[in-house]
N, C-alpha and C positions, 0 to 999 in steps of 0.2 A: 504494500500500500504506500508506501514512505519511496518508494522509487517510484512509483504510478504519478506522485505530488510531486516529486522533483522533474521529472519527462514533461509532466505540462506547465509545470513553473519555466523552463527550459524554451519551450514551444510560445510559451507568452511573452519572454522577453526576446528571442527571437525575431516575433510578430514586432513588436514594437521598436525593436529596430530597424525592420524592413520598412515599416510604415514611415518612420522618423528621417530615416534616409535617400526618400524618394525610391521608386520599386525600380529604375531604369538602372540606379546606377548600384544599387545592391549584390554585392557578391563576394561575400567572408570565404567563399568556395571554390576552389578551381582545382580540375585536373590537368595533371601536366602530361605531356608528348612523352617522357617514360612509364609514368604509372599507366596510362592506356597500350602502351606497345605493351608492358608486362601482364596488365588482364589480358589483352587479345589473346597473347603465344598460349595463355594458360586454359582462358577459353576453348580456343583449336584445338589443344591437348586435350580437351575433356570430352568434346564432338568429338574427335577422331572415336576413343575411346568408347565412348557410347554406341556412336556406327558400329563399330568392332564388333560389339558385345550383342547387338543386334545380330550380324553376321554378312553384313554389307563385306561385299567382295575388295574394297576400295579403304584403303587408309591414306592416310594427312598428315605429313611431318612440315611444321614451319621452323625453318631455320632463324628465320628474321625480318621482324615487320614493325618497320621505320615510316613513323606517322608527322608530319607535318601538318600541322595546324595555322590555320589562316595564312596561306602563301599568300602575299601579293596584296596583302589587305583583302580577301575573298573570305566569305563565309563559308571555308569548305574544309574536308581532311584531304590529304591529298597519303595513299600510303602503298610504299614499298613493304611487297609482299616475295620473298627469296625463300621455295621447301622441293619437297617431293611428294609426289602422288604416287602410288604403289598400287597395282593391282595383285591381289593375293587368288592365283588360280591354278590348280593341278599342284598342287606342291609347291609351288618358286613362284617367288614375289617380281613383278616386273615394273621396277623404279624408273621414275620419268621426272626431270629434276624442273622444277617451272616456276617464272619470275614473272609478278604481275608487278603494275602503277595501277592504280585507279585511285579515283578521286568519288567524294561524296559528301551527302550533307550530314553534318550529325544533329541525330533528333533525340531530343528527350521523350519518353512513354512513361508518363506517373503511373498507369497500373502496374508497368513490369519494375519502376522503380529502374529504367537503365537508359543508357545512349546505346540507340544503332548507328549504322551508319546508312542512311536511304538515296536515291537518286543516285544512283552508280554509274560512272560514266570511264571504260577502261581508255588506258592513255596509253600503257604500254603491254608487250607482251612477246613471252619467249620460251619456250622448252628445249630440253637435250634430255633425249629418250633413247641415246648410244647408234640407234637406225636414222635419227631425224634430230637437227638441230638448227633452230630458227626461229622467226616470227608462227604466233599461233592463229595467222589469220584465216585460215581455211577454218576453222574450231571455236575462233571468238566469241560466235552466239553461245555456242554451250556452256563454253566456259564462263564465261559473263552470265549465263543462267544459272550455273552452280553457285559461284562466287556471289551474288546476290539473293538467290536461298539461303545462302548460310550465312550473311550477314544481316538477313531477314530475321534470321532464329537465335542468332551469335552475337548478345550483345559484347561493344565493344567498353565498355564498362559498365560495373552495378554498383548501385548505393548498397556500403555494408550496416546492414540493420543492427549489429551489435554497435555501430560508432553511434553515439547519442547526435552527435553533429549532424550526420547523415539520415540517420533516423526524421531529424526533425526537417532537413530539407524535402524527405518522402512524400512527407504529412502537408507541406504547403505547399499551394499550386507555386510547380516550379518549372522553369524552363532551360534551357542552356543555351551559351552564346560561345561564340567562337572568337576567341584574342590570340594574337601571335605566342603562336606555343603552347599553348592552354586555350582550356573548356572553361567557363565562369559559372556555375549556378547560379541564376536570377529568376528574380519574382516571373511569374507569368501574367502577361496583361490580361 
């Protein structure tokens, strides 16, 4: 009970600071271009793992996925994506090493409590699968339809509901903004 009064003592001066502050320029909260590349990798790793354990023939290793946030003064992520895709058939796994760019907008969803990334627009693209090493233009639609499923499902970070900070930006309508290098939590108009 005595924690239940402090979460909303917590959530009321909050408010009252958001309120006091004007809602535009409100933002005690930001993620940066590392802590989103370390949720994504870790995200990936958890899909791959689940596909798996489903029995999807197809696993996901990312090596490395380098996010830049507002290039150019643009509201967009823009991220380097460097793994392998593995098809697992007859016994022997067949590694195809593949390097995406794509760009997108990050959107906040209060129900899931996380950032996607939506509006997906591929910039760049490349495979080396030891027979074939090149641009993936013959394959772009699929791939760009995989890649966009799974960033559909894959958020690219979540509010951790144990952080009380977190918790309490959950609870207000909140939105996110895009500043060089970082995401801002702000109020939602």
């Amino acid at each position: 009970m005595n924690k239940l009064h402090l979460s909303g003592l917590w959530a009321l001066v909050l408010l009252a600071f958001a309120l006091s502050s004007g809602c535009a320029s409100f933002s005690p909260y930001s993620i940066s271009e590392g802590e989103l590349e370390k949720h994504l990798q870790n995200a990936v790793s958890d899909y791959d793992r689940n596909q798996l354990k489903r029995g999807s023939p197809l696993s996901l290793n990312l090596d490395d996925a380098n996010i830049a946030l507002g290039p150019d003064g643009r509201d967009v992520a823009v991220i380097d994506l460097k793994g392998q895709v593995a098809l697992n058939a007859l016994m022997t796994k067949l590694p195809v090493d593949i390097a995406l760019k794509i760009e997108g907008a990050p959107v906040y969803d209060s129900k899931e409590k996380a950032i996607f990334i939506r509006r997906i627009k591929l910039l760049e693209s490349s495979v080396d699968a030891g027979f074939f090493k090149g641009d993936l233009g013959p394959v772009t639609d699929k791939v760009m339809a995989v890649v966009a499923q799974m960033l559909e499902t894959i958020p690219v970070y979540r509010l951790d509901e144990s952080n009380t900070a977190q918790r309490m930006f959950g609870m207000l309508p909140t939105d996110v903004r895009v500043a060089p290098g970082r995401l801002e939590f702000v109020m939602a108009d």
